[in-house]
C-alpha positions as CSV (number, residue, x, y, z in Angstrom):
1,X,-20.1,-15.4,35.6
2,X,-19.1,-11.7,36.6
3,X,-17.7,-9.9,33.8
4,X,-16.6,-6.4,33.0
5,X,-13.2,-6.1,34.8
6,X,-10.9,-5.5,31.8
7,X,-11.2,-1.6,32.8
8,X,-9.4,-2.3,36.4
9,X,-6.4,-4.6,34.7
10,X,-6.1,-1.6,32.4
11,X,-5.7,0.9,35.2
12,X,-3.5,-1.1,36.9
13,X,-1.4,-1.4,34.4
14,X,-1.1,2.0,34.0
15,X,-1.1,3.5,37.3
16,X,2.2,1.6,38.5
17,X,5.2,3.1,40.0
18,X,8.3,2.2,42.0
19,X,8.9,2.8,45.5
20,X,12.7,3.0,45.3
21,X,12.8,5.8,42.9
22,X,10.9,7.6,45.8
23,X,13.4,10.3,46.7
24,X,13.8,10.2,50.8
25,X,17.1,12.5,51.3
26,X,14.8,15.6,52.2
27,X,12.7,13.4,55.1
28,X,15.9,11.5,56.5
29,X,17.2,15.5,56.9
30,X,14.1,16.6,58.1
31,X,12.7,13.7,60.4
32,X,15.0,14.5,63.8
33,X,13.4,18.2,63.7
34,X,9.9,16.7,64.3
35,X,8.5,17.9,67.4
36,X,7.5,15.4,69.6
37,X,3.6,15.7,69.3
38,X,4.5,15.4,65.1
39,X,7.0,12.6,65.6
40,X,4.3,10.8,67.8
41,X,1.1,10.9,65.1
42,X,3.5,10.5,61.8
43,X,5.4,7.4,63.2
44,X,1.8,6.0,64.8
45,X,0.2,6.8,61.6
46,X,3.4,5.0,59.8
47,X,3.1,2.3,62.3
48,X,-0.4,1.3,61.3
49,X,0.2,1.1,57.5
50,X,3.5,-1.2,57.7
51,X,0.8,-3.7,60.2
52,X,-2.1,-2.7,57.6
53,X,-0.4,-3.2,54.5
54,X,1.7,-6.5,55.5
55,X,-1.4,-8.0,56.5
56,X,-2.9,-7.2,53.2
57,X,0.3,-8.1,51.0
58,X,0.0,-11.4,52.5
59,X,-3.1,-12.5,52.5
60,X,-4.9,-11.1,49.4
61,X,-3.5,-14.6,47.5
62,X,-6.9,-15.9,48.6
63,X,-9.0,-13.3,47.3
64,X,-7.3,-14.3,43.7
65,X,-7.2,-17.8,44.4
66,X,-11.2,-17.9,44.8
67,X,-11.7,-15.7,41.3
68,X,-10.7,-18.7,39.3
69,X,-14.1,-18.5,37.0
70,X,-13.3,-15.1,36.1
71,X,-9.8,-15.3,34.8
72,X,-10.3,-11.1,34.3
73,X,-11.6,-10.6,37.8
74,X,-8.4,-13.1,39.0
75,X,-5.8,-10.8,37.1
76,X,-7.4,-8.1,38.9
77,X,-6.4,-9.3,42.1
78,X,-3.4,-10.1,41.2
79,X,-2.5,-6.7,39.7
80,X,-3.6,-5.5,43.3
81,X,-2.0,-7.7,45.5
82,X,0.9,-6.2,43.2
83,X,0.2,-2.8,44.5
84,X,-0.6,-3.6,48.1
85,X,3.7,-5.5,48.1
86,X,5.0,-2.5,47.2
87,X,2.8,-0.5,49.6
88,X,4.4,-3.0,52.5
89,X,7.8,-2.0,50.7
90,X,7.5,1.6,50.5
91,X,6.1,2.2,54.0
92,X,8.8,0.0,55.0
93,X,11.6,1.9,53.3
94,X,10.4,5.0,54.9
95,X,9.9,3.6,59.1
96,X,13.6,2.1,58.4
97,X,15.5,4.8,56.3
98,X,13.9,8.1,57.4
99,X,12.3,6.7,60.8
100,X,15.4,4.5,61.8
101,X,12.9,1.7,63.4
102,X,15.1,-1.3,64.1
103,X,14.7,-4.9,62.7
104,X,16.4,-6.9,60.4
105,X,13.5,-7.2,58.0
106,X,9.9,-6.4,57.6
107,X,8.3,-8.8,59.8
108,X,10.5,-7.4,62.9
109,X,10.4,-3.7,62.2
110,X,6.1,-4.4,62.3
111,X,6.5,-6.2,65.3
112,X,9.2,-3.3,67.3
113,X,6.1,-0.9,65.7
114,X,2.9,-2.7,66.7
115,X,2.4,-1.0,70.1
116,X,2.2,2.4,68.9
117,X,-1.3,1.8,67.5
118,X,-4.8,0.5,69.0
119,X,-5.1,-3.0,69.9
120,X,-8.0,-2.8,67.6
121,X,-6.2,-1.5,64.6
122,X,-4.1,-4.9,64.8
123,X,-7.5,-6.4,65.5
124,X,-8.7,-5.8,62.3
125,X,-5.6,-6.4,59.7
126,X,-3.9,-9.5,62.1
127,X,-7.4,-11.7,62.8
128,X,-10.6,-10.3,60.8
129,X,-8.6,-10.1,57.6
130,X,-6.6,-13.2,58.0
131,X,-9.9,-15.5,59.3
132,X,-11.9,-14.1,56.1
133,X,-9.3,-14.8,53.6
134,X,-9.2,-18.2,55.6
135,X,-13.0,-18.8,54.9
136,X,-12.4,-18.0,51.3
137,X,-9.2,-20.2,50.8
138,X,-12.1,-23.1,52.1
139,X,-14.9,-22.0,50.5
140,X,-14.7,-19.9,47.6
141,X,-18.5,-18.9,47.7
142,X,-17.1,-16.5,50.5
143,X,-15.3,-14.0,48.7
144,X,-18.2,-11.3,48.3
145,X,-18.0,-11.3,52.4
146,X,-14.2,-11.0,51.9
147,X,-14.3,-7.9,49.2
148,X,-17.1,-6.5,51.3
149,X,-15.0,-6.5,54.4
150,X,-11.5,-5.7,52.9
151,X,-12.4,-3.7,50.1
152,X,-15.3,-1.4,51.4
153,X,-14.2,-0.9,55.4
154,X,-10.4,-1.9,55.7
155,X,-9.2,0.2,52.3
156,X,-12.7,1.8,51.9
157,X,-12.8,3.3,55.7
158,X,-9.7,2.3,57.7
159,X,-7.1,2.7,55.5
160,X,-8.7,6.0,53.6
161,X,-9.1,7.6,56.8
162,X,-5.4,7.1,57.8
163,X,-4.3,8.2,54.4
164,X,-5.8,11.6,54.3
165,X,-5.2,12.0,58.1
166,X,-1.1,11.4,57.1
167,X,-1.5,13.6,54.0
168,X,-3.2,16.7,56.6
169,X,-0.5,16.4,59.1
170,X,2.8,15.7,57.3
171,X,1.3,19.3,55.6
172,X,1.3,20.9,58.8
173,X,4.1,19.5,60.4
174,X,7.0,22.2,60.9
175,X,9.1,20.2,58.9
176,X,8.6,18.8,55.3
177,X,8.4,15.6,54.7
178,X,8.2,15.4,50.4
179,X,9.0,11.7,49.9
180,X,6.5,10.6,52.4
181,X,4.2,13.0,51.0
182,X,4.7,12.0,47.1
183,X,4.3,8.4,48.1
184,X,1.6,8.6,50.2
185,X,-0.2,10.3,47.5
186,X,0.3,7.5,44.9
187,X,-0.5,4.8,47.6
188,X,-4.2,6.9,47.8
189,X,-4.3,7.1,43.9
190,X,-4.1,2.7,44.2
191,X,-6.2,2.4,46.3
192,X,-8.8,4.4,44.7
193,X,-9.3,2.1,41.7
194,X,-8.9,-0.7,44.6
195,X,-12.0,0.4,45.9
196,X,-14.4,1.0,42.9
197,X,-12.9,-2.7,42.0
198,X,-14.0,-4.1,45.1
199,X,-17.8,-2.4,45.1
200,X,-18.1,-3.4,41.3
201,X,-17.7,-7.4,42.8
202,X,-20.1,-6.8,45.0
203,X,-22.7,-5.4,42.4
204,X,-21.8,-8.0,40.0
205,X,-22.3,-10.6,42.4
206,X,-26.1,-9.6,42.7
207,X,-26.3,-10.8,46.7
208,X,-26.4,-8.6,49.2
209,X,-27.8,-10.8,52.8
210,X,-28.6,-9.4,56.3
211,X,-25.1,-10.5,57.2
212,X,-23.4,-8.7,54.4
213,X,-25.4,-5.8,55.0
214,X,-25.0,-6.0,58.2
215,X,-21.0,-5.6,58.0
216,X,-21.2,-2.8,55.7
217,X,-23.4,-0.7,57.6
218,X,-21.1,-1.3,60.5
219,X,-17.9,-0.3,58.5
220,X,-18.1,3.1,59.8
221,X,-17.5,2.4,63.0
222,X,-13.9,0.9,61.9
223,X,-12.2,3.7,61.6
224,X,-12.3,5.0,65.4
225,X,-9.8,2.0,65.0
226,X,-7.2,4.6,64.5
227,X,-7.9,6.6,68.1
228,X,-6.3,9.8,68.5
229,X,-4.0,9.3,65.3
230,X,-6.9,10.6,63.2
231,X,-9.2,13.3,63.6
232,X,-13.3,13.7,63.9
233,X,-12.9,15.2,60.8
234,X,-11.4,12.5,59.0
235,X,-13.8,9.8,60.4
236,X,-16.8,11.9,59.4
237,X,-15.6,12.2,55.9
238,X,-14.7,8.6,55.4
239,X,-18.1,7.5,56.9
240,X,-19.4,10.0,54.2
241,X,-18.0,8.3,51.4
242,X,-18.8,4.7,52.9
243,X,-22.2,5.7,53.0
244,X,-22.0,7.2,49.3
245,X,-20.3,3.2,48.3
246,X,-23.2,1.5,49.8
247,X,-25.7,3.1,48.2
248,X,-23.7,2.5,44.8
249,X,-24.3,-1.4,45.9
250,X,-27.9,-1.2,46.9
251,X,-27.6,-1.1,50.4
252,X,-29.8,2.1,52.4
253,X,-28.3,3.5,55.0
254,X,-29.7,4.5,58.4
């Protein structure tokens, strides 16, 4: 049996915050004085972690699901699946109360934003993720594959790489943007612990095959996912600390 997750449920527990007490009066002031190149990257960037996070909101039930040995491990997912909701709510809030995206809920304001990133961003969070957690949902002897894919490249690579690269530019933008800015920052402090979570399952589970390994050398590749919404810069630093995680779990890079 995997032990040792009481630290994560700990840190969860303590590291939780509410998106609605997330002041956005100075960003719905300041958003219509965005130039055009800003408005373009912040509300692509946006765009990608409404599809990202929804994705993730709804399918990490799996992941949980397939922990049922471990009931520590199982309230560990759950206490992220926690986090990754109100991640879907709080990038929500912003695209519809600062942005002004239309839709009458979440699912339509995703689907009025989905063309403003790569088809291969949706690629990723609307089939990979959804056919994995589908494998584990059959076979629960899947869910290393699942943490190795969701955990170490979606949050590890794709999703770090868009939250630094939002952080950098709302910094620069001619406007400030302080809401975005203070929840961005606690959505990167999440996922953090979400991370060394995720590459502690996959040491504890003591497997590493050609096919695993194979996926998590090819993680750094994901997150050219974002295009020309992120930097060279910011890939080269995520693929830096990808590299770093899979030598934590055994795995030598080339």
């Amino acid at each position: 049996m995997i032990t040792g997750y009481g630290h994560f449920a700990q840190l969860a527990e303590s590291l939780q915050w509410d998106e609605n007490t997330i002041d956005l009066t100075a960003d719905i002031e300041a958003w219509p004085k965005l130039e055009q190149d800003e408005y373009d990257q912040v509300l692509g960037l946006l765009a990608g972690f409404c599809i990202g996070e929804t994705s993730v909101a709804t399918h990490l039930t799996s992941f949980h699901a397939a922990a049922s040995t471990d009931d520590r491990m199982g309230e560990v997912f759950q206490a992220q699946a926690r986090d990754e909701a109100r991640h879907a709510r709080f990038f929500d809030r912003v695209v519809r109360e600062v942005a002004g995206v239309p839709g009458a809920n979440m699912i339509e304001r995703v689907d009025h934003l989905r063309d403003r990133v790569s088809p291969a961003l949706v690629e990723l969070f609307e089939e990979r993720l959804p056919a994995i957690a589908a494998s584990v949902a059959d076979d629960h002897a899947n869910l290393t594959a699942a943490v190795g894919l969701y955990h170490m490249i979606l949050e590890g690579v794709v999703l770090t790489a868009g939250q630094h690269a939002l952080l950098q530019t709302i910094e620069q933008c001619s406007v400030k943007l302080p809401g975005v800015h203070k929840g961005m920052e606690l959505v990167l402090r999440d996922e953090r612990w979400h991370i060394g979570f995720g590459s502690r399952v996959i040491q504890s589970a003591d497997i590493v095959d050609d096919e695993m390994e194979e996926l998590l050398t090819q993680g750094v590749k994901a997150a050219s996912a974002w295009g020309d919404l992120i930097s060279q810069d910011d890939i080269a630093k995520v693929e830096h600390l990808h590299q770093r995680r899979l030598k934590s779990v055994g795995i030598k890079f080339w």
